[in-house]
Every structure is written in C-alpha cells, then in structure tokens.
N, C-alpha and C positions, 0 to 999 in steps of 0.2 A: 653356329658361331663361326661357320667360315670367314675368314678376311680377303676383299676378293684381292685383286693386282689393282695399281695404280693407286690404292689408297693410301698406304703408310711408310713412314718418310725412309730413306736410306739406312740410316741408321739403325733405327729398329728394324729392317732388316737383315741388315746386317748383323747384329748383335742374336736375332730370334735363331739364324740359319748358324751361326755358334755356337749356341747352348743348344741346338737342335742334336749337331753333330757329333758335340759331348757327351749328351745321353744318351745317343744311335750306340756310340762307341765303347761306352757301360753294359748299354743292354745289350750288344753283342756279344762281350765279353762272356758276360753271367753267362749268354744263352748257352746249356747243353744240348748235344742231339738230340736228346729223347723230348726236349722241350719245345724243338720245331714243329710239333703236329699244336700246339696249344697257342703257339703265337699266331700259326697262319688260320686258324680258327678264331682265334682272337680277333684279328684283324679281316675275315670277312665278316664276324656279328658288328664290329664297331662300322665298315664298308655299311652295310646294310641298312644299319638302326639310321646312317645320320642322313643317309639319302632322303628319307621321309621326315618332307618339311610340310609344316601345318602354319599355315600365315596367322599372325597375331600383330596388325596394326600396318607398321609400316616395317615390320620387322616377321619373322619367322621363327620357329623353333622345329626342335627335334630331337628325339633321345640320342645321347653321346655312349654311353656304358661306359667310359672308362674308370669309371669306380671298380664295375668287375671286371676291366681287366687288369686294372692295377694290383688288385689281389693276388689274380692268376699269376697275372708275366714278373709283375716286381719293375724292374729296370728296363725289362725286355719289350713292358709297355711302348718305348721309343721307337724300335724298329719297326712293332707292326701297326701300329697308329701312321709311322711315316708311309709304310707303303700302302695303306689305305687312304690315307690322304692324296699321296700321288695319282696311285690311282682314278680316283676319284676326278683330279684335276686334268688328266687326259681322256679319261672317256666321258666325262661330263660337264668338264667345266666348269666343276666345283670350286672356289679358293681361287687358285692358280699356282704357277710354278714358281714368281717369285717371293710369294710369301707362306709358300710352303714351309720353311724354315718355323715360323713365326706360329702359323697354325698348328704343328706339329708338337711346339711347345706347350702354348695356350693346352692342350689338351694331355699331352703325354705326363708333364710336371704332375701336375694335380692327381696321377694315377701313381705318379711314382710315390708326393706326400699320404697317399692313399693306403699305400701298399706299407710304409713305413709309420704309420700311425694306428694301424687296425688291424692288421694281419694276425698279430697276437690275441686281437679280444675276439674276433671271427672263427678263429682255429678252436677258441674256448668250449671246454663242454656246457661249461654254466649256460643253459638255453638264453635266457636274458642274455646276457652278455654280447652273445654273439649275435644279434638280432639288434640291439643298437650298437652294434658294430659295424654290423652291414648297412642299417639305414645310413647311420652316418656315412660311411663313406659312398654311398649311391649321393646324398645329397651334396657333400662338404667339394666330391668331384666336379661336378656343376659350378658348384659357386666358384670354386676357387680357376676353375676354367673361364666364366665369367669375367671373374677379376682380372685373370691376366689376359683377355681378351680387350677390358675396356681397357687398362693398363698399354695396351699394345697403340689403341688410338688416340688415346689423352699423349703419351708421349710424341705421337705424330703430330700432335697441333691441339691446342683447347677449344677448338671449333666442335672438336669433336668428342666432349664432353657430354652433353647429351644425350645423343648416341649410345655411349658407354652406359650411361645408365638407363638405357633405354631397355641394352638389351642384357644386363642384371634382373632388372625389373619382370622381362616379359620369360627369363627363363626361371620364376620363383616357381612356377606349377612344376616343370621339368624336374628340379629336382627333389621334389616331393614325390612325383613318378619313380626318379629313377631311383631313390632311398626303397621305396614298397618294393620295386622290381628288382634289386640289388637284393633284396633282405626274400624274396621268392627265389633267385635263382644259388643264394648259400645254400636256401636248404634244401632245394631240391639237388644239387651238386655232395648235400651233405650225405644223403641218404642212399642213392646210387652212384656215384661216379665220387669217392673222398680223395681220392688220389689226385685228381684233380688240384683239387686246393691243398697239398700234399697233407693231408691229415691221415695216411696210413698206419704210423705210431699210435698215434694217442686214439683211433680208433679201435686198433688192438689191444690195445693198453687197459682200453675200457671194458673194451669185450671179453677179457682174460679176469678184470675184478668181477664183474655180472656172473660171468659161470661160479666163478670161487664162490660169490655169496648165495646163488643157486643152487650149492654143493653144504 
C-alpha cells in the first residue's frame, strides 16, 4: 500500500506529514529505554514483511504487520513504521520521500486504533478472548490501513476512486492472513517471551492461583 511521489495532491501532503509528526512525537514521548530493543525489531519485521510484494492484477499486496506492532509499541508504532518506511524509500525506492508523511500514517494510525481497542482482550487469560482479539486486530489493521490509503487518493482527485477500491478489494485475502498470523504470533509471544506483550503480572498472578489450587 505504498503511495508512490507525484501522485497525491499538496495538501494531503501536507496534512499526512502533520499527523505523521504528531504521532512520531507521542510515540516518542511514551518510548522508554528499555522499549528501544522492541521498536527497532518492530520496525525491521514491518522493513521486511512489506518488501515482499505478490502482484494481484494491476495492483500488489504484501503483509503489513502492523496489527502486531500496534500491540507491541502502542503510540511508539509511529516512529518505527517511519523509519522503516524511510528506509525503505532510500535504498529501494519504495513510496518516496515526499509522501512519506502520508504513508507513515495510512499504516502507523490503524496500529495505534489497534493497540487502543484490543490490547485489553489479547492481555486476557480467557483463551477465546484473546484469539479474537488478535484476529481482529491482524485484520481490522489492514483494513482500516486500506481505508486510509484510499482515503489518501479520493481526497487527491475522484479520478482516483477506483483505484482506492481497488486496492480495499485486492487486500481482502491480506487481512485474513494477517488476523491468522497475528493470532499465531500472540500466542507464541504468549508462551515464551510474555514480557513482551507486557503480560508479566497477570502471568504471575495466574501462576500463583494454579499452585494455590495444586496445593
């Protein structure tokens, strides 16, 4: 869901590379020391997954993850989506620089609505719970990255309409992917590495009633 250069008008520009900066500035904020080995992990899995593009029409896809990083970073999702973005646009040519801003949004938003919407039912012990916790937010990421992706080109001109729902349409299988591979990598993050997804407490918490009632 890159947008390359040259496509979208000033404004939205303008406006994407604003709210871009806002939430750089959030997720900076939040970020602690100890959380800088998780962002820049963060942001070579998201580098990585989006490079591998699979052609589907006159269009392309490729998995985003930012569902699981939304979980992970919170707010902090901003910063390392940007610098993988960046990235991305100088040694590849991915996007570009001036709509960096834009792209940065289209994808870090939908992690941060991500991380404020689910975080709670994924942390859950209730196994259901957290399993369409996680789906959702692997899928509702996509979409709502979609959204503001077409969002991004309808407001550049209605020419570009079609388009926009083009590329809704051609990423419906992605986020069905990325719900199953979001809801795979909870619970493997669940079982060795909880800290992670900061569920230390309530894994204690759990494991202190299991002996009680073993006892």
């Amino acid at each position: 869901m890159h947008i390359s250069d040259g496509v979208l008008s000033m404004q939205v520009l303008i406006g994407g590379a604003a709210l871009t900066a806002g939430g750089t500035a959030i997720g900076l904020k939040k970020m602690d020391y100890d959380k800088i080995p998780k962002v820049g992990l963060m942001a070579s899995a998201f580098f990585v997954a989006s490079l591998i593009h699979v052609p589907l029409g006159p269009s392309n896809v490729h998995l985003i993850l930012n569902g699981i990083i939304g979980i992970i970073l919170g707010w902090s999702a901003f910063p390392a989506i940007l610098v993988a973005l960046l990235l991305q646009a100088l040694l590849f040519q991915f996007g570009g620089l001036t709509v960096l801003g834009v792209n940065t949004f289209n994808m870090a938003f939908p992690a941060v609505i991500i991380y404020l919407l689910f975080s709670k039912g994924i942390k859950s012990n209730k196994l259901s719970m957290s399993i369409a916790s996680s789906f959702l937010s692997g899928f509702l990421a996509v979409f709502f990255a979609g959204i503001f992706t077409a969002f991004s080109l309808v407001f550049t001109g209605e020419e570009f309409l079609n388009v926009a729902k083009l590329i809704l349409v051609a990423h419906i299988p992605i986020m069905c992917i990325e719900g199953v591979v979001t809801v795979l990598i909870v619970g493997f993050l669940k079982k060795v590495k909880p800290e992670i997804l900061e569920l230390n407490g309530n894994f204690k918490r759990k494991k202190i009633r299991e002996r009680r009632a073993a006892i």
